[in-house]
C-alpha positions in Angstrom: 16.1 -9.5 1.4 16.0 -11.6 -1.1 14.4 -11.8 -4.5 13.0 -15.7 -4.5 9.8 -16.8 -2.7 8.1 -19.5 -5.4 8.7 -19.8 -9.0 5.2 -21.6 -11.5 7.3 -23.1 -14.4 6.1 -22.8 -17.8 6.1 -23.8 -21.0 4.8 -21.3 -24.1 6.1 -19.3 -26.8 7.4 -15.6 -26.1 9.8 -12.8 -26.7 11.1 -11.1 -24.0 12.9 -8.0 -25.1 15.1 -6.0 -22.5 17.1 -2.8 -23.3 20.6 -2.4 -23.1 22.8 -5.2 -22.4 20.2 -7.7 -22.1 19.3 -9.8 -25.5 15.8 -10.7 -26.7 15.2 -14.3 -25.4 13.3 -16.4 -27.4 11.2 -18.9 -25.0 11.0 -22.0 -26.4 8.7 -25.2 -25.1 11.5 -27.7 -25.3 13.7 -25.7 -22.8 13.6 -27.2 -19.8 13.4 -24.3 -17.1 13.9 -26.4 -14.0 17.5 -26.3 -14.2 18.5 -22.3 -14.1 20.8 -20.9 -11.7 19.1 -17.9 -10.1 21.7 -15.5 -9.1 20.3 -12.5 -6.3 23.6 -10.4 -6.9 22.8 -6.4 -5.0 25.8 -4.9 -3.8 26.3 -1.4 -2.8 29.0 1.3 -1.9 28.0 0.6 1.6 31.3 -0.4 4.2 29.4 -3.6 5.4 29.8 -7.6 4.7 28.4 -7.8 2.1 25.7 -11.7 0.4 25.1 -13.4 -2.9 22.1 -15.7 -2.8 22.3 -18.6 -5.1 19.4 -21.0 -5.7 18.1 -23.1 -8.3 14.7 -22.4 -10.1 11.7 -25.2 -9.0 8.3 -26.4 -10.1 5.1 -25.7 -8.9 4.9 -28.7 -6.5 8.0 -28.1 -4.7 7.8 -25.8 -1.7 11.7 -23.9 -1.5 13.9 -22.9 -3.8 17.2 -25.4 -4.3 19.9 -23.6 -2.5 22.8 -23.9 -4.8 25.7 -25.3 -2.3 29.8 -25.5 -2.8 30.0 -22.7 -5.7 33.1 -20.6 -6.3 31.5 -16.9 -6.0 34.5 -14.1 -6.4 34.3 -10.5 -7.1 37.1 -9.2 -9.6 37.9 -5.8 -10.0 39.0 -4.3 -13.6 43.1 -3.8 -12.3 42.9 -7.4 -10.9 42.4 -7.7 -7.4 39.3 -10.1 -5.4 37.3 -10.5 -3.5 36.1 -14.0 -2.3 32.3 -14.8 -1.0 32.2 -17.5 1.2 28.9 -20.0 1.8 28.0 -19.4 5.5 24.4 -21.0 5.1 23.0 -23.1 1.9 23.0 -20.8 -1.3 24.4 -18.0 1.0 27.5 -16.5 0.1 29.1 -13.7 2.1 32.3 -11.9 1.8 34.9 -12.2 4.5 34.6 -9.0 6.8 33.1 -5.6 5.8 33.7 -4.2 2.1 32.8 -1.1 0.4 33.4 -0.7 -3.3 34.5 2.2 -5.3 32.9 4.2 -8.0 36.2 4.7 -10.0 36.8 0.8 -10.1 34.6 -1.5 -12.4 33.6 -4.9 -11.2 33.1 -8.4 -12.8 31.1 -11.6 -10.7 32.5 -15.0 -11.4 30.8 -18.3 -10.1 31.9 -21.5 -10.7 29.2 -24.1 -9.4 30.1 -27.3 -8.2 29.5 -29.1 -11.8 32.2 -27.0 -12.6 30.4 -24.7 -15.0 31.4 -21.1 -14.8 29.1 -18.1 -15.1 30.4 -14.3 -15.6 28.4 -11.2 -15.4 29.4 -7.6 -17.6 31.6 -5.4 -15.7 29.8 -2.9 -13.7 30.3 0.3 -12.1 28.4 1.7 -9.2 27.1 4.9 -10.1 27.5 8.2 -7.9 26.1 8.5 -4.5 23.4 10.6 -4.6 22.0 11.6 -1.0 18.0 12.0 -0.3 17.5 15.3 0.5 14.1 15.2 2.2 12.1 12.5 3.8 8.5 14.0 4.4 4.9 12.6 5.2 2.4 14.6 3.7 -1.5 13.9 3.9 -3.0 14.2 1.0 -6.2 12.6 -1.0 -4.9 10.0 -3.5 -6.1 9.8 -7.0 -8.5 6.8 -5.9 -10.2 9.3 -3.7 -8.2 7.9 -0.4 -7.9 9.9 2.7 -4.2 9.1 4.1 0.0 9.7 4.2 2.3 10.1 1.3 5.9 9.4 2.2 7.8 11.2 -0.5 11.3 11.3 -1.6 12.9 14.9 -2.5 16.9 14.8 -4.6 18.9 16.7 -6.6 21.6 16.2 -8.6 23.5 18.0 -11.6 24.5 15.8 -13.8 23.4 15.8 -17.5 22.5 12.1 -18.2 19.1 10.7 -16.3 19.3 9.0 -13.0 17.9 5.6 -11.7 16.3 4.8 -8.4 15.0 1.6 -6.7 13.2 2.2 -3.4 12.7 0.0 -0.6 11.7 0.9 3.1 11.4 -0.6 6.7 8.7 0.7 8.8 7.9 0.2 12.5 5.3 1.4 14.4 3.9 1.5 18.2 0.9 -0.6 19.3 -1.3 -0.2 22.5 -3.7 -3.3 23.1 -7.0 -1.6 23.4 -7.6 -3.6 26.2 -5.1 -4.3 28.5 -5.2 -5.3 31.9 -2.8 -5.9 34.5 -3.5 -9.3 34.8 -2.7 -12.9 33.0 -3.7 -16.4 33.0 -1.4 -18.1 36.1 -2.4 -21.2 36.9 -4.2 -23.8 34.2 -4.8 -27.3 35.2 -6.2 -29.7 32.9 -6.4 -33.0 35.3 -8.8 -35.3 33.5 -8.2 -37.6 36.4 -9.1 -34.7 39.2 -5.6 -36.1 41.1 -5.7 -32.9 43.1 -9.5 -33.4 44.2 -10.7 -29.7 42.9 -11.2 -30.3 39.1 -10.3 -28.3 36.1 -8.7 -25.0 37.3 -7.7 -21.3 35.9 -6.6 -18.6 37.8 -5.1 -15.3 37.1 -2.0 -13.1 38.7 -0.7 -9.8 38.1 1.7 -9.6 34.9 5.3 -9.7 35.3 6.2 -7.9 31.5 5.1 -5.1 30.1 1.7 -6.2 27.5 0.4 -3.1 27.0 3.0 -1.2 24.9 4.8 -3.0 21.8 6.1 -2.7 18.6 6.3 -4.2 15.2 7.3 -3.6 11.5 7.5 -4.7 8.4 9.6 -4.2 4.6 8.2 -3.3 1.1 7.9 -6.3 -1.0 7.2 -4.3 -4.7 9.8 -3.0 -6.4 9.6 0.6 -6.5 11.1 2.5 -9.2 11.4 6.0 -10.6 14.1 7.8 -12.6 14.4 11.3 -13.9 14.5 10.3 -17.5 11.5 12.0 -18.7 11.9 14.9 -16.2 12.8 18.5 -17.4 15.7 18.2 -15.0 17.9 15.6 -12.8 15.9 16.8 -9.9 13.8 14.0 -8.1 10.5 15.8 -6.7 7.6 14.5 -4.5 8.2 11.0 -5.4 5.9 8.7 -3.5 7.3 5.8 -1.9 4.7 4.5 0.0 0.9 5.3 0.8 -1.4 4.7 4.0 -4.2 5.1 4.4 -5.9 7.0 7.3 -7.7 3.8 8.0 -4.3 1.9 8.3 -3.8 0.5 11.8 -0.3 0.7 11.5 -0.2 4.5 11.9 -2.9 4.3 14.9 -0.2 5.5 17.6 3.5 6.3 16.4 5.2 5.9 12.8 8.1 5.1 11.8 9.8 4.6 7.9 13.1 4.3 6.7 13.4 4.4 3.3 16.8 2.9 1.3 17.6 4.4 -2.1 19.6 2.4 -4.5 20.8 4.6 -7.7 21.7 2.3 -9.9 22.4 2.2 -14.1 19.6 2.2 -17.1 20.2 -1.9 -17.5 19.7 -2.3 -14.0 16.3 0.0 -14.5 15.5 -2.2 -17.3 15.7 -5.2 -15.6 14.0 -4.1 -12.7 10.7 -2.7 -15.1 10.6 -5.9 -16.6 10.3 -7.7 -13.5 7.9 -5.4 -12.4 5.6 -6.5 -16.0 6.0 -10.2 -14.6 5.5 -10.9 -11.3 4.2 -7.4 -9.7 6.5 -8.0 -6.8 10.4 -8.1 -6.0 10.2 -11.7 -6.8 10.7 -13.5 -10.6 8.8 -16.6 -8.6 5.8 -14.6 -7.2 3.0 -15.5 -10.3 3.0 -17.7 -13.4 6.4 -17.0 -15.3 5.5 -16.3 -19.3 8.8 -16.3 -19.8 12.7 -16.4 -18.7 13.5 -13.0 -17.6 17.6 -12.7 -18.5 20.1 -10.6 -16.8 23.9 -9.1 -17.1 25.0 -12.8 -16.6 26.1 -15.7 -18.9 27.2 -19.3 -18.9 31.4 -18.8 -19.7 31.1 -21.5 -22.8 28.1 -22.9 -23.1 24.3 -22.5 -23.0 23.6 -22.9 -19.2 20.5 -21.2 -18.3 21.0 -18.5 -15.6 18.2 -16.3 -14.2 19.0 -12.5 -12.1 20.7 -9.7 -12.0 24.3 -8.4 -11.0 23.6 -4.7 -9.6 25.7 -2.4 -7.9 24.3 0.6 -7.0 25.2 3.5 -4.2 23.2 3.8 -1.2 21.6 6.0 0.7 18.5 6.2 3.5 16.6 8.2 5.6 13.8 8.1 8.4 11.4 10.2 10.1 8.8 9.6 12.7 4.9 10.8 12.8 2.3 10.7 15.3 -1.6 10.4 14.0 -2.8 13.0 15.7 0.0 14.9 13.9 -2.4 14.8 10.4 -5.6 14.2 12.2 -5.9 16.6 15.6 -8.6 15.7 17.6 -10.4 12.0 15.5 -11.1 8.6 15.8 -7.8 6.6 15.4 -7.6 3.9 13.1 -9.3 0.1 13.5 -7.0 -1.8 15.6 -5.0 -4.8 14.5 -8.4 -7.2 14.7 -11.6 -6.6 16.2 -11.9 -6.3 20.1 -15.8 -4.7 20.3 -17.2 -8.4 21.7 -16.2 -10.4 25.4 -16.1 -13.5 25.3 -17.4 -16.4 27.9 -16.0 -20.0 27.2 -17.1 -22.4 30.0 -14.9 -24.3 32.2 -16.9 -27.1 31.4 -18.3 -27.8 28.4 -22.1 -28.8 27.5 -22.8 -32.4 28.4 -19.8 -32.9 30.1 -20.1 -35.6 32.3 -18.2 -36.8 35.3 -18.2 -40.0 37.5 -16.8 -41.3 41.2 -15.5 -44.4 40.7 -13.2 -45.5 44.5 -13.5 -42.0 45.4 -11.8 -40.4 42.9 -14.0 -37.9 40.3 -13.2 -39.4 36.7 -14.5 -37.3 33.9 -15.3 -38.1 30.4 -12.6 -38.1 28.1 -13.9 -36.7 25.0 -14.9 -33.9 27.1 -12.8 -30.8 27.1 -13.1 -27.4 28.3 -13.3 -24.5 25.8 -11.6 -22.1 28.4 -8.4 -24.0 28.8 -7.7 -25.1 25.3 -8.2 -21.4 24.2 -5.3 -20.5 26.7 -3.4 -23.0 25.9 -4.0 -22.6 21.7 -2.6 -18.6 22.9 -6.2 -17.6 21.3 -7.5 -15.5 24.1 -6.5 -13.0 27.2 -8.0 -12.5 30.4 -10.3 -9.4 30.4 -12.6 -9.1 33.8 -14.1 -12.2 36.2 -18.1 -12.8 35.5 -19.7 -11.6 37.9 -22.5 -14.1 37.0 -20.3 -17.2 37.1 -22.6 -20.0 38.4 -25.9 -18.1 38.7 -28.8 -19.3 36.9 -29.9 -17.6 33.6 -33.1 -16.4 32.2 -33.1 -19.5 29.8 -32.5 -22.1 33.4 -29.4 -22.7 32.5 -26.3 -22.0 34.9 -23.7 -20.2 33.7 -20.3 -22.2 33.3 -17.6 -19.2 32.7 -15.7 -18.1 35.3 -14.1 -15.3 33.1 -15.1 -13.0 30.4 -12.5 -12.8 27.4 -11.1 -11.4 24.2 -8.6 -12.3 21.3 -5.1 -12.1 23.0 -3.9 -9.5 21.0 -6.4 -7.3 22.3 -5.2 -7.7 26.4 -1.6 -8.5 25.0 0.1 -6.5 22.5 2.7 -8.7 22.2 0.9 -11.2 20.1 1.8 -9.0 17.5 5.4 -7.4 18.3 8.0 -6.9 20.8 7.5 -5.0 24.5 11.1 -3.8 23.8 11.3 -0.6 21.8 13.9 -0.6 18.7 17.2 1.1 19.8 16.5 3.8 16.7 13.5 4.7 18.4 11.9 8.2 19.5 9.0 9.2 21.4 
């Protein structure tokens, strides 16, 4: 994950004051902030390969952040040794094989970027590994009067000097389409020319993969922080990492969250608090920027503007699993995903189409299209039942053009919204 999506340049007087090793920044309108290196630098204790994200900051009518290509991006260790980051994709730097670094040794990041200017961060260390101790899911009534879940984080440690957390989490969870049926759309021809002498044609046949059953997911975007600075001791209690409510169809059938704890230093807390004042969001390009938000990292000789953080931090995560009915024995579930209450009937033919026999052959109007077969083929709807009054006349004289009765795909097929194939962490 990254910390870029957009970044809204502007230009205005302010002072942004960060604690620690990071100076008040005086904003000034002549800077030009279209030119800062942003530098998305999180490593952990973690023995995996580890990424560096380099970009360039952008105005409001660009769509991507400028990958920063052919930098120099080495990790130096305070008794000399390195580690080199290679660019495997645009702006993606990755070191060669798995590393894990050590609390005892401090670190240093040095990029050099292709115009040959060189950027250096403080030395950092990575601070204790501190493990979560509990992972529960607790229903409770929130302070805005919500029904729902509290996932809460439970430590302990003994030390004598505060710690610092970031949070982040994965969930997944379990969907069953409401209205599934054993059968799909087969065969759809769409012969304007009637080649085949029997018109437009849809047809159904029994599924060949499972449609009923899926599964989906997604990651926090906020950055979630806590520390036990203000607490009467270095034990972490209760701490909410995320909230759903009871009306939350993600929790409709079977839960899942893993929660990542980063410990990490005050600077790094610092930074982090401030980006939260900003932007809301893991992200210093999520909102209109008031300012340049300034890290651990400098131009070597010179005034280069750079934009992130360097953090290390040790790592640690847990998951559990929940059922609904787990909190909420014998009630409704939750909404699904989108509303399924209402069948459709698109026609096979539409109003005022119009066909002619010209040498035999049935040519239809071209402008004319059927609303059945474009839904199927725009993936909008699923096949639910046949009409059992396909063709009969209606009270209002009119005969009745659909063949079958319909809903929104994802409510026959659950995969419009995940995978059929379970995760291999999950448990039923």
């Amino acid at each position: 994950m990254t910390i870029y999506k957009k970044i809204i340049l502007t230009s205005l007087t302010l002072v942004i004051l960060i604690t620690g090793c990071v100076e008040p920044f005086d904003v000034d309108a002549e800077i030009n902030f279209t030119d800062a290196l942003v530098v998305d630098a999180r490593l952990t204790d973690q023995n995996i390969q580890q990424s560096i994200v380099l970009t360039r900051t952008f105005a409001f009518n660009e769509e991507d952040p400028k990958p920063e290509t052919g930098a120099e991006v080495i990790l130096n260790d305070d008794i000399g040794l390195s580690i080199v980051f290679s660019e495997v994709s645009p702006g993606i730097y990755t070191s060669n094989g798995a590393i894990q670094l050590l609390s005892e040794r401090q670190y240093q990041l040095q990029i050099r970027t292709q115009d040959n200017t060189r950027y250096l961060s403080d030395f950092e260390r990575i601070p204790e590994n501190i493990a979560i101790d509990e992972l529960r899911a607790e229903r409770i009534t929130n302070n805005s009067g919500i029904d729902g879940i509290s996932i809460q984080v439970n430590n302990s440690n003994t030390s004598a000097t505060p710690n610092y957390f970031r949070y982040e989490y994965d969930e997944t969870y379990k969907i069953e389409a409401p209205d599934f049926n054993p059968f799909e759309w087969d065969v759809i021809d769409y012969d304007f020319f009637c080649e085949d002498n029997d018109g437009w044609e849809v047809t159904v046949a029994p599924r060949e993969q499972e449609a009923r059953i899926c599964y989906a997911g997604n990651s926090s975007r906020e950055v979630i922080l806590t520390s036990t600075e203000n607490l009467n001791s270095n034990n972490l209690e209760s701490f909410e990492v995320r909230f759903l409510s009871n009306e939350n169809p993600v929790i409709a059938q079977r839960y899942s969250i893993l929660v990542k704890q980063y410990h990490h230093n005050a600077n790094a807390a610092s930074f982090y608090n401030t980006l939260n004042d900003f932007s809301g969001e893991e992200s210093v390009f999520s909102n209109t920027q008031t300012g340049l938000l300034e890290g651990n990292l400098k131009e070597e000789n010179g005034n280069a503007l750079v934009i992130g953080y360097f953090e290390l931090s040790s790592y640690t995560e847990k998951r559990i699993f929940f059922n609904y009915e787990d909190f909420y024995p014998d009630e409704p579930l939750p909404p699904y995903l989108i509303n399924c209450e209402t069948a459709g009937k698109p026609q096979l033919y539409p109003d005022g189409f119009h066909a002619t026999v010209i040498d035999g052959k049935v040519v239809i109007d071209g402008t004319s299209n059927s609303p059945l077969i474009d839904g199927i083929l725009a993936g909008l709807i699923g096949y639910v039942a046949e009409n059992d009054n396909y063709l009969k006349v209606g009270e209002d004289g009119e005969v009745d053009g659909a063949p079958f009765l319909v809903k929104s795909l994802g409510c026959v097929d659950c995969r419009a919204f995940g995978s059929n194939i379970a995760p291999e962490f999950w448990i039923e």
